[in-house]
N, C-alpha and C positions, 0 to 999 in steps of 0.2 A: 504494500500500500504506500501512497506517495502522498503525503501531509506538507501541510507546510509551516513553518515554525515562526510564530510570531514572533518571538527574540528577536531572530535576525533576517524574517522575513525570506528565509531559505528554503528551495523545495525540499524534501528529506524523506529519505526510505526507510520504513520502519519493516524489519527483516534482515536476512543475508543478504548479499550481494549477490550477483551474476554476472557470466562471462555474457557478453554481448551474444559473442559468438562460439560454440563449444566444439563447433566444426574443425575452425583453420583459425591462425593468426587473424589479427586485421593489420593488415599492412603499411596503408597509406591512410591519408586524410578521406579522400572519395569511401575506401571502404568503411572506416568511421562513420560516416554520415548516412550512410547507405545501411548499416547496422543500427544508428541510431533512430533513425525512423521507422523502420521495422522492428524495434522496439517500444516506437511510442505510437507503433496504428495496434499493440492488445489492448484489449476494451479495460481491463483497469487504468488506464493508462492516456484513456479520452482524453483528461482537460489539459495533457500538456503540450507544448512544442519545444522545438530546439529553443526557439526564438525566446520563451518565457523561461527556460531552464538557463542559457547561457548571461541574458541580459541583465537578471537578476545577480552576477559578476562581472560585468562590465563598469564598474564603478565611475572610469573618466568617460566613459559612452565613447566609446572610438571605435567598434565593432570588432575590438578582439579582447583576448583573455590570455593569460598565461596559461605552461601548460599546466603548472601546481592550481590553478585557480580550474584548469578543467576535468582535472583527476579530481578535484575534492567536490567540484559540481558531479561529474560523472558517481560517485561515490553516495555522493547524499541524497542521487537517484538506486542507487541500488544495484546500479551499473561497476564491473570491477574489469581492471584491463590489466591485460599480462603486461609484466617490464619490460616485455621486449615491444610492446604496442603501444606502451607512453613514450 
């Protein structure tokens, strides 16, 4: 389940994590994102987008994030990426 936490106004997965993908590596960015949205079209998972889960880290609004800032977003979805895919 995907709550979001008043503190600090952060999405957050309440559970384990998951490998995006249990298959193969993800490789690149395209395969990232292409995992990523195939995990946010399951129906628990309706009210969110890339768009709402990244922005909410975008602090100076310049449309990027570090990677630490995308592991701990990816994270606090419930999302977990091997070392070798950060």
């Amino acid at each position: 389940m995907v709550v979001i936490n008043p503190t600090n106004n952060a999405f957050e997965y309440i559970g384990e994590p998951i490998l995006l993908s249990k298959d193969q590596e993800i490789a690149n960015l395209s395969l990232l994102i292409k995992s990523m949205k195939e995990w946010l079209k399951r129906p628990e998972n309706e009210r969110l987008s890339t768009s709402l889960i990244f922005t909410n880290y975008d602090k100076t609004q310049r449309g990027e994030i570090s990677s630490g800032q995308m592991v701990t977003a990816l994270g606090r979805l419930g999302i977990k990426l091997r070392e070798s895919e950060v």
